[in-house]
N, C-alpha and C positions, 0 to 999 in steps of 0.2 A: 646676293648670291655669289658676286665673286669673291670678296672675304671671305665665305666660307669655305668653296673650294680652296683657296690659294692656301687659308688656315688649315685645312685636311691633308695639305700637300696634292690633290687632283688639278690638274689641268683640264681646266671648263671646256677645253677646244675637242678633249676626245669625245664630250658625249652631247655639246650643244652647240648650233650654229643660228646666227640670226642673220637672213636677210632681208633687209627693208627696199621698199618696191617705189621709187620715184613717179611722180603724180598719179598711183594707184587710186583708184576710188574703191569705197567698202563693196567687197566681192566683186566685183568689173568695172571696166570703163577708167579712160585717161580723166584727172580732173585736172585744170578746169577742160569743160568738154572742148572738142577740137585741138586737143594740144597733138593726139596724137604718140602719147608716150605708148610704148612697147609693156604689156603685162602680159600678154599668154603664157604660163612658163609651166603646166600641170599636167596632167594625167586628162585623156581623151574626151575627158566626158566635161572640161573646162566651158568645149564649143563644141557643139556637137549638131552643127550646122551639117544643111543636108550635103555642099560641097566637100564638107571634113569627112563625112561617115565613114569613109574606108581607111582611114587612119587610126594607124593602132599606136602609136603616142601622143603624148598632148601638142606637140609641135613638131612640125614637120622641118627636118632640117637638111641643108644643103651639104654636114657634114661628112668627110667621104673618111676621115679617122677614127671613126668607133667613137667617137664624145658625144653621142645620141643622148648621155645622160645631164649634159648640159644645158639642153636644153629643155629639160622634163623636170619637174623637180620631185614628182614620186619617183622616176627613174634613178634619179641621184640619191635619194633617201634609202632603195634599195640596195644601190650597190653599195654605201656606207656599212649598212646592215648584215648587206650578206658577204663582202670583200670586204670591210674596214679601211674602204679608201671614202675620205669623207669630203661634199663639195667643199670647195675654196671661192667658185663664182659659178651665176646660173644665168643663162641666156634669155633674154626675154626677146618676146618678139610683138609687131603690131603688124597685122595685115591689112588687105587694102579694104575689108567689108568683112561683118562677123563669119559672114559663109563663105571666105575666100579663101585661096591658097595662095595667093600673092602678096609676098612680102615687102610692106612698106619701109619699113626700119627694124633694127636690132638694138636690143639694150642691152649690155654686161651687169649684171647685181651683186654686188661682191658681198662675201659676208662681214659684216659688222666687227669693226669699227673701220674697217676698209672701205673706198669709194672708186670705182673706175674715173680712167682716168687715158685721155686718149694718147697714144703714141704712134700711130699711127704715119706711114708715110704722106698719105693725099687726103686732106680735109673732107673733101669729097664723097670718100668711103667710109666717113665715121659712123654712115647709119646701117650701112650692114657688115661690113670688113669687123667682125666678134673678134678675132687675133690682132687688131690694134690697140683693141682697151686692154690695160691691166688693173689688179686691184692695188690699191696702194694705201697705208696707214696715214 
């Protein structure tokens, strides 16, 4: 697929993005279990636990800059769509129980062939501090 865009003269980046999801299991859950990896990253009805019900994105985020779409990935898929700002990296999250609001850690998932990558000042805060990862080739 890239050959052929690159041979069309298209740049793959405007109209595809992949990003791969660290110890995702098929459709939910961290594998192996108990790791605890961060996958929520979707549209509402991902968890739709009775504690989530009033939530009208797929992740509730502590964000106070408008990057709600960070952590959504139909949210992010929209605004590409409808603003042609396309993601670069998508938030994930793991809570402390499927029907909770409490956030255990955060994952950064960069799109492909990029990999977060922690810069962070305090070790400490790597699992929810999202503005210490960057993605990196």
């Amino acid at each position: 697929m890239t050959t052929q865009a690159v041979s069309s003269g298209s740049n793959i980046d405007d109209y595809f993005r992949l990003f791969l999801v660290p110890n995702m299991g098929h459709c939910s859950g961290s594998q192996p279990p108990g790791s605890d990896a961060p996958w929520y990253f979707s549209a509402a009805s991902q968890n739709p636990g009775p504690a989530r019900s009033g939530i009208t994105s797929g992740v509730p985020s502590t964000d106070t800059e408008g990057r709600q779409y960070e952590y959504d990935a139909i949210l992010a898929l929209m605004r590409w769509v409808e603003e042609g700002k396309a993601p670069e990296r998508i938030v994930a999250t793991k809570f402390k129980g499927d029907n909770s609001t409490e956030v255990v850690r955060r994952g950064v998932i960069c799109k492909w062939p990029e990999r977060a990558v922690w810069k962070g000042k305090d070790d400490d805060d790597a699992a929810t501090d999202v503005d210490g990862w960057v993605c990196e080739a």
